[in-house]
ZAMARGU-4260 file (C-alpha; in steps of 0.2 Angstrom, whole numbers, plus 5000, padded with zeros to 4 digits):
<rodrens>
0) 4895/5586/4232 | 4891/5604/4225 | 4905/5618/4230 | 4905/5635/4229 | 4915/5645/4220
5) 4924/5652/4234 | 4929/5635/4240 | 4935/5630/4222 | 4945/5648/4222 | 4954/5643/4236
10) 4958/5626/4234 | 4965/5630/4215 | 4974/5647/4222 | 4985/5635/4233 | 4988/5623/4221
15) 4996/5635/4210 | 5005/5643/4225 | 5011/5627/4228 | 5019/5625/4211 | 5026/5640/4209
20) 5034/5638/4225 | 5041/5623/4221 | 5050/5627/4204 | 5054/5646/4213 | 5066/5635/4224
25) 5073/5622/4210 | 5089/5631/4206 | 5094/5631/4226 | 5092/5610/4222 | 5101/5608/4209
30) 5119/5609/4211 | 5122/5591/4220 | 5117/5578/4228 | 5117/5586/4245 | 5107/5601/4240
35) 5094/5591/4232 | 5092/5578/4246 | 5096/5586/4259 | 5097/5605/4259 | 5117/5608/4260
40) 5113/5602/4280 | 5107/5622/4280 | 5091/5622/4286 | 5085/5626/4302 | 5078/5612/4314
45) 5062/5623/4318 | 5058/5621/4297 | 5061/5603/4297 | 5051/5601/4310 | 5036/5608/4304
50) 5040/5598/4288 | 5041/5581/4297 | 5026/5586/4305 | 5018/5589/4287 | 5024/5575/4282
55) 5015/5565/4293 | 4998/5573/4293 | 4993/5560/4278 | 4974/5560/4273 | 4975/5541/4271
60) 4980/5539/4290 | 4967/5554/4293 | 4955/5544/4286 | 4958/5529/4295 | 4961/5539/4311
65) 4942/5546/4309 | 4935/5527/4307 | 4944/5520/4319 | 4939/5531/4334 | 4919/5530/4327
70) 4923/5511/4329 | 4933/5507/4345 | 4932/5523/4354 | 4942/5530/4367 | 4953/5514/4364
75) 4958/5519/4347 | 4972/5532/4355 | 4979/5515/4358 | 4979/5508/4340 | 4992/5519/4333
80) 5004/5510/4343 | 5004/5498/4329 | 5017/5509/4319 | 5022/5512/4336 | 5017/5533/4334
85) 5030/5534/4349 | 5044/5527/4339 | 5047/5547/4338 | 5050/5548/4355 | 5065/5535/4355
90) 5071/5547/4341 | 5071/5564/4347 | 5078/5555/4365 | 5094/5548/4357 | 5091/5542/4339
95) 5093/5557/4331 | 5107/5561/4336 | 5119/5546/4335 | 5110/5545/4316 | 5116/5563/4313
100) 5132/5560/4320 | 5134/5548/4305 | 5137/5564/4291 | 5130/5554/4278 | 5115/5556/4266
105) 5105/5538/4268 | 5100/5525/4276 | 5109/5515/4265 | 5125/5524/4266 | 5124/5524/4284
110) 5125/5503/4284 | 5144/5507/4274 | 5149/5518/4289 | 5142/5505/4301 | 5148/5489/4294
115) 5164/5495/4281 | 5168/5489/4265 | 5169/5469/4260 | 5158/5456/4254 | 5144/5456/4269
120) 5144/5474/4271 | 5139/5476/4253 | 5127/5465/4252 | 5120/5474/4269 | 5122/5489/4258
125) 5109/5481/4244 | 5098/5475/4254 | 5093/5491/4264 | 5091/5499/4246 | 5079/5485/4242
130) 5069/5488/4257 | 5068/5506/4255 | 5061/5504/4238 | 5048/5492/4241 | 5043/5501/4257
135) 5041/5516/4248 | 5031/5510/4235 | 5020/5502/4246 | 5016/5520/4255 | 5015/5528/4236
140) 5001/5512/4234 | 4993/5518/4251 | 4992/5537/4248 | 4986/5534/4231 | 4972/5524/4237
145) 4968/5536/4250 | 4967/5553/4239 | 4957/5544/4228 | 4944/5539/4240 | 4944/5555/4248
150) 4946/5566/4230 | 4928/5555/4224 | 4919/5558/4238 | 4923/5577/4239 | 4924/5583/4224
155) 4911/5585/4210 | 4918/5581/4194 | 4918/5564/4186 | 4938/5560/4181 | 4934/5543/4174
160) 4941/5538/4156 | 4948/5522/4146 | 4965/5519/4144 | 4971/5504/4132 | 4953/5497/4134
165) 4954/5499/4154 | 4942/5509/4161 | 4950/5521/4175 | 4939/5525/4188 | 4933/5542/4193
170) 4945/5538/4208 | 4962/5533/4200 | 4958/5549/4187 | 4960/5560/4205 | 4973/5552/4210
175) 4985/5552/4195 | 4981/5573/4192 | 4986/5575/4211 | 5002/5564/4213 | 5008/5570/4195
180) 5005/5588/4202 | 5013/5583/4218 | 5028/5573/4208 | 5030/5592/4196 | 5037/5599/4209
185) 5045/5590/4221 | 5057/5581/4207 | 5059/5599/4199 | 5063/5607/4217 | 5070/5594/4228
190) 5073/5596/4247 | 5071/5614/4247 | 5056/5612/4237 | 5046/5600/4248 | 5052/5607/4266
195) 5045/5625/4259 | 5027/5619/4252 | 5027/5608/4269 | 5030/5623/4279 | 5013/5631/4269
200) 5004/5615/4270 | 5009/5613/4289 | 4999/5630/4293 | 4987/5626/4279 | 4982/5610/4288
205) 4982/5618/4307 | 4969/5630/4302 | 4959/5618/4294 | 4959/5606/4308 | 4954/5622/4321
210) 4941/5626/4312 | 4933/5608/4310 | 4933/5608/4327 | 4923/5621/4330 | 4910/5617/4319
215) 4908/5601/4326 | 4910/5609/4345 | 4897/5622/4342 | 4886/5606/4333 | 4886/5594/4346
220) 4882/5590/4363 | 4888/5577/4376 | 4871/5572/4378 | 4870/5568/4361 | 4885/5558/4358
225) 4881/5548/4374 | 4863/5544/4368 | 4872/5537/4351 | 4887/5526/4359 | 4886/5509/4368
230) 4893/5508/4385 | 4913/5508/4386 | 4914/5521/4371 | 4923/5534/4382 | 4934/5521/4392
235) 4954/5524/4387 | 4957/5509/4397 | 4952/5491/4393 | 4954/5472/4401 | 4960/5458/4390
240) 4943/5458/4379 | 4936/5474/4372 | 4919/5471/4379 | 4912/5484/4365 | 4894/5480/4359
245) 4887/5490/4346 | 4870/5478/4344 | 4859/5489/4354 | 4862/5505/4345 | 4859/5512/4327
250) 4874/5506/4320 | 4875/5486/4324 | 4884/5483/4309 | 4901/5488/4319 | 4902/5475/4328
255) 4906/5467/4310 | 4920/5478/4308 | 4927/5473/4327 | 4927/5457/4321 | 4933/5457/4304
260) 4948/5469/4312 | 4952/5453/4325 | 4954/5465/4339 | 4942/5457/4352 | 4957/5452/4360
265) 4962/5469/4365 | 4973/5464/4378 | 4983/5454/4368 | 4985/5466/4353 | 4992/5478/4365
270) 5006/5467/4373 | 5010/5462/4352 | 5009/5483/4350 | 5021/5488/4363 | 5032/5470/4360
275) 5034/5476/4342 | 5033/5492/4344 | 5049/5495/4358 | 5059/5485/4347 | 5055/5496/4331
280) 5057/5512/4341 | 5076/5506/4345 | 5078/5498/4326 | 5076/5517/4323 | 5067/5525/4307
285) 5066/5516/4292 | 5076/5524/4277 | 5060/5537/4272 | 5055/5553/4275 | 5059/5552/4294
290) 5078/5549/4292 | 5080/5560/4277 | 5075/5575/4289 | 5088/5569/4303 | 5102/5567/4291
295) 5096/5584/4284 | 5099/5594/4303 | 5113/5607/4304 | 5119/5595/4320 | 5117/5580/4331
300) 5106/5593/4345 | 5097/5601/4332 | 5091/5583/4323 | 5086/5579/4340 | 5075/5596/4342
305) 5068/5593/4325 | 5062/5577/4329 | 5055/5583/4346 | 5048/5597/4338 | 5037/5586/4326
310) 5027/5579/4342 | 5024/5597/4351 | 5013/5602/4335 | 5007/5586/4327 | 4993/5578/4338
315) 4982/5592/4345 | 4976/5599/4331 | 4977/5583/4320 | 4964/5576/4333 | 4956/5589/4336
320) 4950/5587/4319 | 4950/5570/4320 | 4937/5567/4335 | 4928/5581/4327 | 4923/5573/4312
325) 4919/5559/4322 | 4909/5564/4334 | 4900/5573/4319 | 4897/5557/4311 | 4892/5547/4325
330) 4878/5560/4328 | 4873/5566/4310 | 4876/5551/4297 | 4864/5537/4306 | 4853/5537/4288
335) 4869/5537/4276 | 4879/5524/4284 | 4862/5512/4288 | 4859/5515/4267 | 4876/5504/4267
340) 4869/5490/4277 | 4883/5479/4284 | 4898/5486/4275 | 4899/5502/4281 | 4914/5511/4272
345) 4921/5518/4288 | 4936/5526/4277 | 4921/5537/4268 | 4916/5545/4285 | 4927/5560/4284
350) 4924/5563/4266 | 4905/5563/4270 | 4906/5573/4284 | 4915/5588/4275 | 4904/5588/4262
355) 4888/5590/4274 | 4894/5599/4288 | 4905/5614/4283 | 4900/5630/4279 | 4907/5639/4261
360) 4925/5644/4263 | 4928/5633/4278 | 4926/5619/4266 | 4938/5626/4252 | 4952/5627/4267
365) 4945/5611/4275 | 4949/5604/4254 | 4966/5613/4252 | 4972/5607/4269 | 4971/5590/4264
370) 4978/5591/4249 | 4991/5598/4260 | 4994/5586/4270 | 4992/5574/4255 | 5003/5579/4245
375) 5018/5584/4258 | 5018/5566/4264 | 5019/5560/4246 | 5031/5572/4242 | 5041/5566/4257
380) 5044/5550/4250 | 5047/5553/4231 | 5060/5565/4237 | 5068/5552/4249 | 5068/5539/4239
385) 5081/5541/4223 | 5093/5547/4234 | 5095/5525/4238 | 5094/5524/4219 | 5106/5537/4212
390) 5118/5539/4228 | 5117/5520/4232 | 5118/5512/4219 | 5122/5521/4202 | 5135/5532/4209
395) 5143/5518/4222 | 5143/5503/4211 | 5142/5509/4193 | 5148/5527/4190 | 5157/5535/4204
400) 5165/5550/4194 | 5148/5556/4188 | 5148/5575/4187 | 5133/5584/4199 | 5122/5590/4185
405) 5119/5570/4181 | 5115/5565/4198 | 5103/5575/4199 | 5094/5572/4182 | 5096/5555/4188
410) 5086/5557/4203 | 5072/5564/4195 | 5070/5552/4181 | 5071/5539/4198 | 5056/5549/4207
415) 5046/5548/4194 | 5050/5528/4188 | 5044/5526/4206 | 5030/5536/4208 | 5023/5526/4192
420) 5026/5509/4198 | 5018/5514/4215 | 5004/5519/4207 | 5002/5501/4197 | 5002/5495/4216
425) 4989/5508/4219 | 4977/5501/4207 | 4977/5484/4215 | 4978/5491/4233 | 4966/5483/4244
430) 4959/5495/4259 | 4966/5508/4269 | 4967/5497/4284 | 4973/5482/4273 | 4988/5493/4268
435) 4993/5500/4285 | 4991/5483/4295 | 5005/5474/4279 | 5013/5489/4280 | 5017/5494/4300
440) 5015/5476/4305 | 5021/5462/4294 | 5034/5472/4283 | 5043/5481/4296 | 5042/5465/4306
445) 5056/5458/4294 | 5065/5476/4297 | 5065/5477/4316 | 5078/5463/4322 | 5093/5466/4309
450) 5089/5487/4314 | 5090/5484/4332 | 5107/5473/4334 | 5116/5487/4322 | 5114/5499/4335
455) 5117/5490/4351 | 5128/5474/4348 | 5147/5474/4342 | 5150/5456/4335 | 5135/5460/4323
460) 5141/5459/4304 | 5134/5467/4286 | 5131/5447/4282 | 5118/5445/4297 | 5112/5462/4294
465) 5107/5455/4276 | 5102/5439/4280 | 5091/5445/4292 | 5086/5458/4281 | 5080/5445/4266
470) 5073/5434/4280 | 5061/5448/4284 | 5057/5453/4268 | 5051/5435/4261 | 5044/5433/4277
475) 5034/5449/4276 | 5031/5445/4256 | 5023/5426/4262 | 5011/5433/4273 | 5005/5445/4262
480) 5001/5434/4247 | 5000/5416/4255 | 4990/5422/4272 | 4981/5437/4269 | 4968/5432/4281
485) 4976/5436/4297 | 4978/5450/4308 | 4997/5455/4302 | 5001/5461/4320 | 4997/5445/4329
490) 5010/5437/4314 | 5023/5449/4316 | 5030/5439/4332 | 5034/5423/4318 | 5044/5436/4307
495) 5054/5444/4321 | 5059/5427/4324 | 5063/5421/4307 | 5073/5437/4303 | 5082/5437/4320
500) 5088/5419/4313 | 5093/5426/4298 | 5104/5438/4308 | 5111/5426/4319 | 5115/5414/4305
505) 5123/5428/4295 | 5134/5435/4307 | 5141/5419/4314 | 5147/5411/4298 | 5161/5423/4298
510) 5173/5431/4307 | 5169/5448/4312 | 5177/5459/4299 | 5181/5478/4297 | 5185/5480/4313
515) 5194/5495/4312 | 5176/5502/4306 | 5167/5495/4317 | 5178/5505/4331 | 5178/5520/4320
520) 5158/5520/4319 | 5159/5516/4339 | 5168/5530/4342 | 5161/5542/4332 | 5143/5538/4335
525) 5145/5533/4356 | 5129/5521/4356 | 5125/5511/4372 | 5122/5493/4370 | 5133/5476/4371
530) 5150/5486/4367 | 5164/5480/4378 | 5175/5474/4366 | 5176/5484/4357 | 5173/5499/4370
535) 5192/5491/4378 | 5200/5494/4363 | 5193/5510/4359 | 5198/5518/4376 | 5217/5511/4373
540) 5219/5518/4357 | 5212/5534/4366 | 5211/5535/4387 | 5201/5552/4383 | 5188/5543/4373
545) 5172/5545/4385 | 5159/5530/4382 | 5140/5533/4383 | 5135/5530/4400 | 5115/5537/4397
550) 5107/5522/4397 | 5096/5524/4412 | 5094/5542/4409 | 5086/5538/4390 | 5077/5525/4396
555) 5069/5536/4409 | 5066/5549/4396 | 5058/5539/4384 | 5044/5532/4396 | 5041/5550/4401
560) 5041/5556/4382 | 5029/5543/4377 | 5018/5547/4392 | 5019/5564/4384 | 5012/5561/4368
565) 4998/5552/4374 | 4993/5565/4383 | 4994/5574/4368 | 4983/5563/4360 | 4967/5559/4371
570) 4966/5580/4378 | 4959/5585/4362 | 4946/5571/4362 | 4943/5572/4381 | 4941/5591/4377
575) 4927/5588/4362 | 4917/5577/4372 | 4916/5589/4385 | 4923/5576/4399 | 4932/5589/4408
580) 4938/5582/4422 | 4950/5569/4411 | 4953/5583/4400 | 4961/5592/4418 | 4970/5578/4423
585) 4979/5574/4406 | 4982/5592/4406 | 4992/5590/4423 | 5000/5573/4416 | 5006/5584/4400
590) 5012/5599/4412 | 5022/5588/4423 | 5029/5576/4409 | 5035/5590/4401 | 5045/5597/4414
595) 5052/5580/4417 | 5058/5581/4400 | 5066/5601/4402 | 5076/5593/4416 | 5082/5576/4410
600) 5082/5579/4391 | 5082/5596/4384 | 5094/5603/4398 | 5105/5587/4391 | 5107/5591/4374
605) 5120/5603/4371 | 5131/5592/4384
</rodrens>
């Protein structure tokens, strides 16, 4: 792809802004731990929002966003449920703030102040460490792959070379300049760093995504989008089958994909999408990015506005972007994606719709945005990830008394270990879609059961929550090298049950110990769920102790939210395709859920 020199002004003018940036705010992270991790807790929820929200504006899932709606549709604002993409919703309705209420830095460290001290509880302690390392290098594997593909198919310059008689691809070379650029300053500046540059790279991206849009509004017509779809492209509603037949128009070769995906079976993916995906929401996040910028709110309300935040300026402009390199593609790249015959690289559509369709400067934002959004989600992670490391482990087990200045010379030698060994990963990463499936479906499978019993039931012990743990993780670890060949989604039912036997195992073998802490992290935290024991002591120690009776009300909030967000998500895509009426009666959906919400959440929050 040739680029002008404006567009190649603009997209190096940003990635020196971001550097400087970056190293301007390093001495605000270097004075400890909390600083570099989490800010001091002195940030306000507005800027974390906007950084989660840059955080999860990834090209990778950009990418697979793009393919997906050319290949399923309308239905495809259904397939993001895999993660679940609600699981936000559970946060910013209750999560957030019990997590918050917690004041510690990790994930990890949260599981001492759930479960206490002792053999069990240590091991618990381990074991969520373990899983937020793999998990991350996983996602550095996944992003690496992504920038790569997208860097080679936008970008002029041949980056290929030999190293120790291997011969690195034109793709790696992009992909090891960007994340050791991205690395530089997120080790150098820390939380300070990362939340600033997303913050840019959050307004950078918006833009970008507007103007997309409007190239691809001005470009094409309804007319010529329906004469270029098979029938049921622009149904959001489906029976058990998809009934979606691409064989009568120019692109056959889809129907390939469908079945290679294994989602014929619509209906049944969806009842395995909202199964898993209500029991991940109430697991909570995983110990990344997503709880780093709970633990990082000033309070309990404000992590909840954060989190909420995140939704409000996340999905209309992402998919506004999104449908519009869609639609673009669908109509305009019939010859390139017949020259691939029958594997069509659906991941390459966006890249190839940039480079054809936008005009000289547009394209350099277009560029620079996705660099953005790359390198803030990638940033995300390196920066959430040593604090397990450094706090966790070397500073819990092996050298309590170490003074600041090492902890945090410590952590960046650990982001960077990291980032190298997630990028050895990276190099034998599979596809996009291979890595989302492993990663949404069958590892967080082996997550979800010990995650939702910490929260709700008081007899649960650190030795079922690590026993569950490990059961999930070699469970997750089988299906990925033994069974690659099957949908991880319609496995994940098998590794929720082997890890909730792990946890039932684990916690009955003993006694329930750390009582006191269990009480203490009752109290302090006032979760719903299977309490009463506990609950009866805690109210005689203290008859002004008033227990969470919210249930009902965060249940009703949650199924409003989530309605909320999907609104969210098909009015930009009803709006592109010019089907107006839907557009108006999601519009009304969103205006009414949201004042549901005002009433029965926000006006909540300070009580």
């Amino acid at each position: 792809m040739s680029l002008s020199y404006w567009d190649i002004g603009i997209v190096v003018t940003y990635v020196v802004g971001v550097l400087v940036l970056g190293f301007y705010l390093s001495k605000r992270s270097s004075k400890n731990l909390e600083s570099y991790f989490l800010s001091g807790n002195k940030l306000s929820w507005y800027y974390l929002g906007l950084s989660n929200a840059s955080g999860m504006f990834d090209i990778s899932g950009t990418m697979w966003a793009v393919g997906i709606l050319f290949i399923y549709g309308l239905k495809s604002a259904w397939l993001p449920w895999i993660w679940p993409v609600w699981n936000q919703v559970f946060v910013f309705v209750y999560l957030a703030i019990w997590m918050r209420r917690s004041n510690v830095m990790t994930g990890a460290e949260w599981i001492t102040f759930r479960f206490g001290d002792g053999k069990g509880a240590k091991l618990s302690h381990i074991i969520i460490v373990v899983f937020a390392v793999v998990s991350v290098l996983g996602f550095i594997a996944y992003f690496f792959e992504g920038i790569g593909k997208y860097c080679t198919s936008i970008l002029p310059w041949d980056l290929a070379f030999d190293l120790l008689g291997y011969r690195v691809s034109s793709a790696s070379g992009y992909a090891l300049l960007i994340c050791g650029l991205t690395s530089l300053y997120t080790v150098k500046g820390g939380m300070h760093s990362v939340v600033a540059t997303e913050v840019m790279q959050f307004v950078i991206m918006t833009v970008a995504c507007f103007g997309v849009g409007y190239v691809a509004y001005t470009m094409v017509g309804s007319g010529q989008i329906d004469a270029a779809l098979p029938d049921g492209w622009k149904q959001l509603f489906f029976g058990w089958e998809l009934n979606l037949d691409w064989s009568n128009t120019a692109f056959p070769q889809v129907d390939n994909k469908i079945k290679s995906d294994g989602f014929d079976l619509f209906g049944g993916l969806f009842v395995l999408m909202v199964l898993k995906g209500v029991f991940a929401s109430i697991a909570g996040p995983v110990p990344s990015y997503d709880m780093q910028r709970v633990l990082a709110a000033r309070t309990p309300t404000e992590a909840a506005k954060m989190s909420f935040l995140t939704i409000c300026v996340l999905f209309v402009p992402r998919y506004i972007m999104i449908v519009g390199f869609a639609v673009l593609s669908i109509v305009y790249l019939g010859p390139e994606l017949a020259s691939m015959g029958n594997n069509i690289d659906f991941e390459s559509l966006l890249p190839m719709a940039i480079g054809k369709f936008l005009p000289v400067g547009l394209k350099g934002v277009v560029l620079a945005g996705f660099l953005a959004a790359f390198m803030g989600t990638f940033a995300a992670f390196v920066n959430s990830a040593p604090a397990y490391i450094v706090n966790d482990i070397y500073k819990k087990y092996i050298n309590p008394g170490a003074p600041d200045k090492k902890l945090v010379r410590l952590s960046i030698v650990s982001s960077l270990v990291l980032v190298m060994v997630g990028i050895v990963f990276g190099f034998n990463a599979g596809s996009l879609n291979t890595l989302i499936l492993w990663l949404s479906s069958a590892l967080y499978g082996g997550y979800v059961a010990a995650n939702v019993l910490k929260w709700i039931w008081w007899r649960f012990t650190g030795n079922g929550y690590f026993w569950g743990m490990l059961f999930g993780l070699i469970a997750s670890t089988v299906k990925l090298f033994f069974f690659p060949d099957y949908v991880d989604i319609f496995v994940f039912p098998i590794i929720f049950v082997f890890s909730l036997l792990g946890c039932i195992v684990g916690t009955f073998s003993e006694p329930l110990p750390n009582r006191q802490q269990v009480k203490i992290f009752y109290k302090q935290t006032r979760p719903w769920g299977f309490w009463g024991p506990i609950k009866k002591e805690v109210m005689e120690d203290d008859p002004d102790f008033v227990p969470n009776m919210d249930f009902k009300r965060d249940s009703l909030n949650i199924l409003v939210g989530t309605v909320w967000q999907m609104a969210q998500v098909v009015i930009p895509i009803y709006f592109m395709l010019r089907e107006n009426t839907e557009m108006i009666v999601w519009c009304i959906v969103l205006i009414l859920t949201s004042y549901l919400l005002k009433k029965y959440w926000w006006d909540h929050l300070e009580k």
